[in-house]
N, CA, C and O atoms as a printed pandas DataFrame, in Angstrom:
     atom_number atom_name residue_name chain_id  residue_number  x_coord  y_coord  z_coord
0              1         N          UNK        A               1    4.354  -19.292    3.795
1              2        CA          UNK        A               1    5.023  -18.742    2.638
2              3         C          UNK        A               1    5.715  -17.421    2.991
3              4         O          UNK        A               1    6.763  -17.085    2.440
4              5         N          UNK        A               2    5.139  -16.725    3.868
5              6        CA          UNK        A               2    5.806  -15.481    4.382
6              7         C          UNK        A               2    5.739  -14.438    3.711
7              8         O          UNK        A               2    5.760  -14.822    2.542
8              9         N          UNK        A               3    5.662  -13.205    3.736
9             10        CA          UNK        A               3    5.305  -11.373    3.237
10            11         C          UNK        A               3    6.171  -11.719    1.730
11            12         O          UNK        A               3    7.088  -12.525    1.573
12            13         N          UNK        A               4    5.703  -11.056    0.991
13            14        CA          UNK        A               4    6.106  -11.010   -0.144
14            15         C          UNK        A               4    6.953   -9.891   -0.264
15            16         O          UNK        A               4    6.518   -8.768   -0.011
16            17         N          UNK        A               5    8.242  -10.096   -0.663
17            18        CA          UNK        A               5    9.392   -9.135   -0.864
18            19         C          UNK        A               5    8.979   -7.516   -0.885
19            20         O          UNK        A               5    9.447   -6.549   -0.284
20            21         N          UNK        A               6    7.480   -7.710   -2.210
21            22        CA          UNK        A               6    7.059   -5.777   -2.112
22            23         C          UNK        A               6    6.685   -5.362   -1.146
23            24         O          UNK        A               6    6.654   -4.152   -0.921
24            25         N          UNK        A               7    6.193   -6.513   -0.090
25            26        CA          UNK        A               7    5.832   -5.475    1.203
26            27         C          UNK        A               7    6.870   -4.251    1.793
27            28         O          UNK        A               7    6.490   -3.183    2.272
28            29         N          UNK        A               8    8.416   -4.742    1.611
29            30        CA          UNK        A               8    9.424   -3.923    1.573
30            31         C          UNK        A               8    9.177   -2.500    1.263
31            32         O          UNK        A               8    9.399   -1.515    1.966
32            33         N          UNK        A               9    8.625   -2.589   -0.041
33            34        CA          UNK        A               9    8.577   -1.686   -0.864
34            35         C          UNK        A               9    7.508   -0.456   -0.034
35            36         O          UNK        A               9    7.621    0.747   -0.268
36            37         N          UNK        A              10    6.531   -1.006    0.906
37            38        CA          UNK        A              10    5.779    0.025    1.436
38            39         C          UNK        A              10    6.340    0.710    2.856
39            40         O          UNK        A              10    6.301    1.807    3.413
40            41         N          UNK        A              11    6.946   -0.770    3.115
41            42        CA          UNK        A              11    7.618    0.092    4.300
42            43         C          UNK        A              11    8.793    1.252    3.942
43            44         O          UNK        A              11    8.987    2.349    4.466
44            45         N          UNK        A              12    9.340    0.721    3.087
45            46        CA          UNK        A              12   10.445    2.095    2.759
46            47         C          UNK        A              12    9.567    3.134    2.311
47            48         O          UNK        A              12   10.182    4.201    2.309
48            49         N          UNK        A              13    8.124    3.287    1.849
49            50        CA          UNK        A              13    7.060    4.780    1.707
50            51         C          UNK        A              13    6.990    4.853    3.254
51            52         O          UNK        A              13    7.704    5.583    3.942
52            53         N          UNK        A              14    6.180    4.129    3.647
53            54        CA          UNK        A              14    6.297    4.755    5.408
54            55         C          UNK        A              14    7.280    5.560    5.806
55            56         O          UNK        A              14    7.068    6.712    6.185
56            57         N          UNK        A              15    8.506    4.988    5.749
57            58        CA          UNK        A              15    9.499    5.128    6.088
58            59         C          UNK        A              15    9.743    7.212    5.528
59            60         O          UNK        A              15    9.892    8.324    6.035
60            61         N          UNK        A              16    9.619    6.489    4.127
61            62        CA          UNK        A              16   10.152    8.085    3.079
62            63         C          UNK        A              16    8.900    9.491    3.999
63            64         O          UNK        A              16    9.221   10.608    4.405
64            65         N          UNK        A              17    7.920    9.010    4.031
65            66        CA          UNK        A              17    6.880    9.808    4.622
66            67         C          UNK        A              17    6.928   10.245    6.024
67            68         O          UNK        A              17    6.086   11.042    6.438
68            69         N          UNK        A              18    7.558    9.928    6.542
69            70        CA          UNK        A              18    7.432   10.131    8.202
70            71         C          UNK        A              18    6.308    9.154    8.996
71            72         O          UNK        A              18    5.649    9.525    9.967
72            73         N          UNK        A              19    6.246    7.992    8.446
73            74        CA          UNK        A              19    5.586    7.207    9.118
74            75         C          UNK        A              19    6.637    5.923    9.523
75            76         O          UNK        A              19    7.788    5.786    9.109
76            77         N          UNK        A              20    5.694    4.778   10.713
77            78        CA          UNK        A              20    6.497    4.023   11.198
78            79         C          UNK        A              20    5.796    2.751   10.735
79            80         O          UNK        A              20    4.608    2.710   10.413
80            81         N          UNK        A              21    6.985    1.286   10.728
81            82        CA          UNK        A              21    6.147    0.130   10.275
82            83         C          UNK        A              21    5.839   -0.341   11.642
83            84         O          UNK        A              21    5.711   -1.561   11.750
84            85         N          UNK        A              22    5.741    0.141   12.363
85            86        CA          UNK        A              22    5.613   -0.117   14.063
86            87         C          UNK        A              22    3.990    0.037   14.540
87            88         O          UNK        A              22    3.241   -0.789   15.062
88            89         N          UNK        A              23    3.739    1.622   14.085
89            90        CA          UNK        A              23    2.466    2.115   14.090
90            91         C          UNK        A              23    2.551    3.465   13.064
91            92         O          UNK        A              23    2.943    4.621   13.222
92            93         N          UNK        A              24    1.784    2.449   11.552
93            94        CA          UNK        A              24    1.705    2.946   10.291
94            95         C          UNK        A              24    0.547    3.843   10.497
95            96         O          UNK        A              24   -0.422    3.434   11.136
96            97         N          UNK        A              25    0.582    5.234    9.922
97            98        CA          UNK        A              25   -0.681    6.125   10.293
98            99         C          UNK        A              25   -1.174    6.563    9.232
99           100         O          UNK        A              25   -2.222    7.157    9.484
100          101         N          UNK        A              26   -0.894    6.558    8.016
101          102        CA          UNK        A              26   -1.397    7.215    7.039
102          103         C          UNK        A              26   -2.433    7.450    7.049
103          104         O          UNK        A              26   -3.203    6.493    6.961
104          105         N          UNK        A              27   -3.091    9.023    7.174
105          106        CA          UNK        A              27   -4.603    9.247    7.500
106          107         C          UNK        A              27   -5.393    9.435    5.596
107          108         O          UNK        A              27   -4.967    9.353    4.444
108          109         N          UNK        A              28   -6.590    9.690    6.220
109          110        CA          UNK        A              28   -7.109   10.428    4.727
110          111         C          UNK        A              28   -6.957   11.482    4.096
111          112         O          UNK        A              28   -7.115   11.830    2.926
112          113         N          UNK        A              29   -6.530   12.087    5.298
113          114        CA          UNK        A              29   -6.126   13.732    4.565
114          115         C          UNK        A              29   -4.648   13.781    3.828
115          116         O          UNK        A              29   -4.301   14.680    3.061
116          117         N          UNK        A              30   -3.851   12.654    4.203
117          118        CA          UNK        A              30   -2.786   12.514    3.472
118          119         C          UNK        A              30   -2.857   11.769    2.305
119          120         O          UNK        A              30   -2.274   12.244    1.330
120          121         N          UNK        A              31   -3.481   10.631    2.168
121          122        CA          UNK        A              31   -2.987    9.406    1.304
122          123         C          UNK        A              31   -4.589   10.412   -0.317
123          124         O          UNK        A              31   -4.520   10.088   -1.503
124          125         N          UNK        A              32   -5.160   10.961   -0.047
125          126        CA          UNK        A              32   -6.340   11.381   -0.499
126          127         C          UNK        A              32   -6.058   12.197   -2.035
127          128         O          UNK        A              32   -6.870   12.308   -2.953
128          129         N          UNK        A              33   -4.981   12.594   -1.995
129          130        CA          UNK        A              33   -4.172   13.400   -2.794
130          131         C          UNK        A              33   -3.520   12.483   -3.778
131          132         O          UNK        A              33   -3.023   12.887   -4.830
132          133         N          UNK        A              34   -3.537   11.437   -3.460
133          134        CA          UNK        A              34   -2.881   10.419   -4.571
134          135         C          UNK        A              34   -4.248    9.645   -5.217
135          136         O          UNK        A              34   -4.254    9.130   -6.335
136          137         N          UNK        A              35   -5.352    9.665   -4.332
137          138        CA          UNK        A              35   -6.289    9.065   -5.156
138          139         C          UNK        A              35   -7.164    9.626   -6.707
139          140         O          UNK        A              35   -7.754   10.643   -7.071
140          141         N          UNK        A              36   -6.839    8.370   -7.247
141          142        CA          UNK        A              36   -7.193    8.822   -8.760
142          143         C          UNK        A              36   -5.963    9.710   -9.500
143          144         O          UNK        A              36   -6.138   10.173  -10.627
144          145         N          UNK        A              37   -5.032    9.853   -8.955
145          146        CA          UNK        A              37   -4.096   10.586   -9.459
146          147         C          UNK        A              37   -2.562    9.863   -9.999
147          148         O          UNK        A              37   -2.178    9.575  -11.133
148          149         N          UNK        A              38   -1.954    9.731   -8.755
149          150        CA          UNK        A              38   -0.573    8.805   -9.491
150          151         C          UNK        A              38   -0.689    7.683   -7.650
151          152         O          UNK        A              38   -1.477    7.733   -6.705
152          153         N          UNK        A              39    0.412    6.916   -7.918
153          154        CA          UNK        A              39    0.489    5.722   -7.200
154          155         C          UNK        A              39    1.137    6.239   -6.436
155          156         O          UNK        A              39    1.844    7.225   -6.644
156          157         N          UNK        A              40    0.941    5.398   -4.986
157          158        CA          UNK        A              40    1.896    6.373   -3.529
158          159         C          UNK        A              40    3.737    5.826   -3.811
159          160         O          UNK        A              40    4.671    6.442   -3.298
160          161         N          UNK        A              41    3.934    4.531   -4.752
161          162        CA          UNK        A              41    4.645    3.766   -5.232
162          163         C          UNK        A              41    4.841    3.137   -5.929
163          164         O          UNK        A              41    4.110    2.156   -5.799
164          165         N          UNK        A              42    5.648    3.035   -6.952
165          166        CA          UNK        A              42    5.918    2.054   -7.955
166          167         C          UNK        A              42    7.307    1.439   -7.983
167          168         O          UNK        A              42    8.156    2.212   -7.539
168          169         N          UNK        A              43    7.769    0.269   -8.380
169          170        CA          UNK        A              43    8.524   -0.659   -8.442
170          171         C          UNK        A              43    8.801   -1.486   -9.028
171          172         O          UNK        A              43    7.699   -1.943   -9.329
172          173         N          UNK        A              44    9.761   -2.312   -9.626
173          174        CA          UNK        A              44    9.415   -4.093  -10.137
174          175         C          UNK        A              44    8.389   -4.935   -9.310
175          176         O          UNK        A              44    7.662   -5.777   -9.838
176          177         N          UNK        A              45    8.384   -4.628   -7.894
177          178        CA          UNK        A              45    8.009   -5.354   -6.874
178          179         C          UNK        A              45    6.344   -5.344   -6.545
179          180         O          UNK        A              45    5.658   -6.313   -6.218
180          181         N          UNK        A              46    5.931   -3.989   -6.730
181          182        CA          UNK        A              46    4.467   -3.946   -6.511
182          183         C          UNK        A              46    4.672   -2.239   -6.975
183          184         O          UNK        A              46    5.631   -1.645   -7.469
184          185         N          UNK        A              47    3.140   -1.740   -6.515
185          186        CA          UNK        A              47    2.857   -0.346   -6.517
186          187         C          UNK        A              47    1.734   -0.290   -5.333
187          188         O          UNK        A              47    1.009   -1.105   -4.762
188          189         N          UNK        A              48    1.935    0.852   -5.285
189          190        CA          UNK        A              48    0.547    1.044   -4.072
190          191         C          UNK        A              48   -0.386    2.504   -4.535
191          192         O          UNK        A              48    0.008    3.649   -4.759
192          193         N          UNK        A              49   -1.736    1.919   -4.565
193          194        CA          UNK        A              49   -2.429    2.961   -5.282
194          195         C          UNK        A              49   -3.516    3.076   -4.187
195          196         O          UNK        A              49   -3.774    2.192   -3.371
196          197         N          UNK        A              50   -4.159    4.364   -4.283
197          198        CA          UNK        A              50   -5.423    4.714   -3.045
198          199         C          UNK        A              50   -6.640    4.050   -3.781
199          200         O          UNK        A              50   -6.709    4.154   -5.006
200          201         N          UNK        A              51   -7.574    3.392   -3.100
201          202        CA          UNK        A              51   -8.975    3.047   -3.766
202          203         C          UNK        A              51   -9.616    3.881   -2.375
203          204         O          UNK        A              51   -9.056    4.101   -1.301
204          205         N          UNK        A              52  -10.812    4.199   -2.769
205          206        CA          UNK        A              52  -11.703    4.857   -2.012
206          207         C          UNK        A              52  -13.324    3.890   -1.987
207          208         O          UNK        A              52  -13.844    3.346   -2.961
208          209         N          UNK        A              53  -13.889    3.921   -0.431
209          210        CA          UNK        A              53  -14.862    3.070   -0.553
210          211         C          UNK        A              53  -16.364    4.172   -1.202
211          212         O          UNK        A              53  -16.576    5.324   -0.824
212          213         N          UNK        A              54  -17.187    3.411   -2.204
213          214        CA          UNK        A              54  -18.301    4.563   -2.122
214          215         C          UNK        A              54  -19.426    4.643   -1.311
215          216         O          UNK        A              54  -20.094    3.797   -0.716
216          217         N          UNK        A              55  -19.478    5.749   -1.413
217          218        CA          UNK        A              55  -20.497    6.608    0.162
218          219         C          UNK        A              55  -19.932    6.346    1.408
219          220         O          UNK        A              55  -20.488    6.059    2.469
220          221         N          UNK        A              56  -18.573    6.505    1.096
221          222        CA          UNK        A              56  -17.481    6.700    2.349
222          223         C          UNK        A              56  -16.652    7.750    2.384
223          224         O          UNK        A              56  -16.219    8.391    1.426
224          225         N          UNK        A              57  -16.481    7.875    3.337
225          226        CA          UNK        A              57  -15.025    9.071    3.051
226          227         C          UNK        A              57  -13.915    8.064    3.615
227          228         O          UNK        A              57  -12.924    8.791    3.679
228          229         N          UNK        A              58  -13.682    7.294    3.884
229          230        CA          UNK        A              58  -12.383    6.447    4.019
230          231         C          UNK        A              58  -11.280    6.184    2.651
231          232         O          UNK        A              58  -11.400    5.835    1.476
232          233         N          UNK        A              59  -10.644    6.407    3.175
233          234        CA          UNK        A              59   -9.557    5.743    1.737
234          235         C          UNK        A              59   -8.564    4.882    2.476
235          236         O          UNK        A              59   -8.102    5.101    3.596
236          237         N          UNK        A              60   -8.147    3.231    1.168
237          238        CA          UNK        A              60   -7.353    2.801    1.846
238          239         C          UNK        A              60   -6.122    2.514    0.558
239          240         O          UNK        A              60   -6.156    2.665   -0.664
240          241         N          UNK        A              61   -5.095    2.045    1.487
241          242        CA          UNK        A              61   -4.308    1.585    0.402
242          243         C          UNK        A              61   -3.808    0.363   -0.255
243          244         O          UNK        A              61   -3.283   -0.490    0.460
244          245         N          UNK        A              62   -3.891    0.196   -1.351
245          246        CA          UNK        A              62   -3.544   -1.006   -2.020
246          247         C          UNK        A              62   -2.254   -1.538   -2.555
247          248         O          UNK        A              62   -1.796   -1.035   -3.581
248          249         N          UNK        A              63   -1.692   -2.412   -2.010
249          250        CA          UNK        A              63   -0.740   -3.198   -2.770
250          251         C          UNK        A              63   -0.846   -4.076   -3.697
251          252         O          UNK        A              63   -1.123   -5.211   -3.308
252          253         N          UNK        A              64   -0.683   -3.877   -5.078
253          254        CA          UNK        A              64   -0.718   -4.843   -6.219
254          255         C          UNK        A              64    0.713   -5.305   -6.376
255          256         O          UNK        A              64    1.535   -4.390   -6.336
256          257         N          UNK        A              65    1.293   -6.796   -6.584
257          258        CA          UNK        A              65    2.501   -7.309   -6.732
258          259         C          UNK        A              65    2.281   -7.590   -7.764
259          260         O          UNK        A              65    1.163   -7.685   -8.270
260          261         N          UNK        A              66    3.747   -7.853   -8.475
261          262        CA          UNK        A              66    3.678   -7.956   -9.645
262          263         C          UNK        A              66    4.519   -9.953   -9.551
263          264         O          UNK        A              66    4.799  -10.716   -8.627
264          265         N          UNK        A              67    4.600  -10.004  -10.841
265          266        CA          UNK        A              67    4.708  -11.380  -11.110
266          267         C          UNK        A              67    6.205  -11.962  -10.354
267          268         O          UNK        A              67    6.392  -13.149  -10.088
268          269         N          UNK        A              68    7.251  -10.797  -10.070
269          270        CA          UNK        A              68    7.952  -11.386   -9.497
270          271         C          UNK        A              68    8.392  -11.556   -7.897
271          272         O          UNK        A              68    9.473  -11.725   -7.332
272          273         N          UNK        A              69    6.998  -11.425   -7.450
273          274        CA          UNK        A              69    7.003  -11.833   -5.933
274          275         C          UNK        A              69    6.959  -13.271   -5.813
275          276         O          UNK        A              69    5.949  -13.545   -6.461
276          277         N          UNK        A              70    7.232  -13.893   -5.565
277          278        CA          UNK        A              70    6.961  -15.667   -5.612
278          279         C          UNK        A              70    5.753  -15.793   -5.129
279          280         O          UNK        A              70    5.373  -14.864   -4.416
280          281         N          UNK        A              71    4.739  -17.029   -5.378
281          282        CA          UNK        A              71    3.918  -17.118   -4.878
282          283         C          UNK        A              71    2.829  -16.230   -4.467
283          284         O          UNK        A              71    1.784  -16.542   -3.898
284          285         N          UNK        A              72    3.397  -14.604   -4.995
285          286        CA          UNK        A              72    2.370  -13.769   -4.599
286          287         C          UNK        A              72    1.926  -13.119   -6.156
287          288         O          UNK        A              72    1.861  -11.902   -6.333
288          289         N          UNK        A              73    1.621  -14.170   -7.296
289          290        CA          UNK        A              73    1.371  -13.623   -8.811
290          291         C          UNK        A              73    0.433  -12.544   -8.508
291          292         O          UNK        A              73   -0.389  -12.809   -7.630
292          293         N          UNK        A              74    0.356  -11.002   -9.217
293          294        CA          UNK        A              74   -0.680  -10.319   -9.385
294          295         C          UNK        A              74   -1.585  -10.329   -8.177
295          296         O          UNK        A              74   -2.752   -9.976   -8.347
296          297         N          UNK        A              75   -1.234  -10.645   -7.139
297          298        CA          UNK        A              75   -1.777  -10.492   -5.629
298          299         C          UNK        A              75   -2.344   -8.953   -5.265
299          300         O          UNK        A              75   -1.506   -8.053   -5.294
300          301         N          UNK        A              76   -3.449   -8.682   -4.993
301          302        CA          UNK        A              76   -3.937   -7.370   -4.418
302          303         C          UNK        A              76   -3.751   -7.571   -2.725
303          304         O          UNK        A              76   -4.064   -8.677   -2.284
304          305         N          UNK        A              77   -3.292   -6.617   -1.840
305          306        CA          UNK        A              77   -2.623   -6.703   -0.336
306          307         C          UNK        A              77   -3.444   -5.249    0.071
307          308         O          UNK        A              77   -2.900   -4.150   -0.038
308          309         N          UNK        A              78   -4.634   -5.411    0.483
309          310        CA          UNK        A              78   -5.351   -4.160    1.620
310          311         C          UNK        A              78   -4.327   -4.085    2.254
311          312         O          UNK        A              78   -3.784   -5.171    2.455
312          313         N          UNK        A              79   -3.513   -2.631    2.926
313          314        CA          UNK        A              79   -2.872   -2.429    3.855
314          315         C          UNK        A              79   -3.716   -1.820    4.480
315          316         O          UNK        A              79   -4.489   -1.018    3.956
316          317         N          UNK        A              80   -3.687   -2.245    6.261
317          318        CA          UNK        A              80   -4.450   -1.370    7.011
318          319         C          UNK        A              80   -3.547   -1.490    8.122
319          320         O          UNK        A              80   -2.456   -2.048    8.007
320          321         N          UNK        A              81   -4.069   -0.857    9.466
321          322        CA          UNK        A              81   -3.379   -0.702   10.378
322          323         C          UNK        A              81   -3.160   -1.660   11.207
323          324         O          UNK        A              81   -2.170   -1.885   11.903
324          325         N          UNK        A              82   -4.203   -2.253   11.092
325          326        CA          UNK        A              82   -3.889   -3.362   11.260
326          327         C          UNK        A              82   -3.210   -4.800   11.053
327          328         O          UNK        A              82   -3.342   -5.764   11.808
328          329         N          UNK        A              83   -2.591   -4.754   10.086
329          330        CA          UNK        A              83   -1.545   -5.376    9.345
330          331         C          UNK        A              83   -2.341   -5.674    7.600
331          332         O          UNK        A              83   -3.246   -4.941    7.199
332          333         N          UNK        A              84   -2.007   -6.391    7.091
333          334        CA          UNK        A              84   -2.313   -6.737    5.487
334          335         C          UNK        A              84   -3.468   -7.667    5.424
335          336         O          UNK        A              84   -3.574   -8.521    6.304
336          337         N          UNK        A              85   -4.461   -7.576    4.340
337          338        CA          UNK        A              85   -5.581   -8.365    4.467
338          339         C          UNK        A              85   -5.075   -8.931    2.735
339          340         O          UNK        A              85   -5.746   -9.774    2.140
């Protein structure tokens, strides 16, 4: 089926941030500041919001799509560095 169009949408934050979709780095001390606060992104396409694990200090980021990704209805997308879970 292939990446859903909002993935776009994070790479152009990488992008806006000084990060690469090559080797994406967003640490905790950066993305940490958006948690619980406002979304790193919003769009028609998706948004990306910080969830934090508890009795962790990790934070990661989330892609929620919205209904007009095809095939990707209301889809939640872990981004990690490792690519999308």
């Amino acid at each position: 089926m292939g990446a859903p169009p909002a993935l776009k949408n994070y790479h152009a934050w990488l992008c806006k941030n000084g990060f690469d979709i090559n080797s994406p780095n967003p640490t905790n001390a950066f993305v940490s500041s958006f948690y619980g606060n406002r979304p790193l992104w919003k769009t028609d396409y998706s948004q990306g919001i910080v969830v934090k694990v508890d009795g962790d200090d990790d934070y990661y980021i989330v892609m929620e799509c919205s209904s007009k990704n095809k095939g990707y209805r209301h889809t939640r997308i872990v981004l990690t560095l490792g690519g999308c879970l």
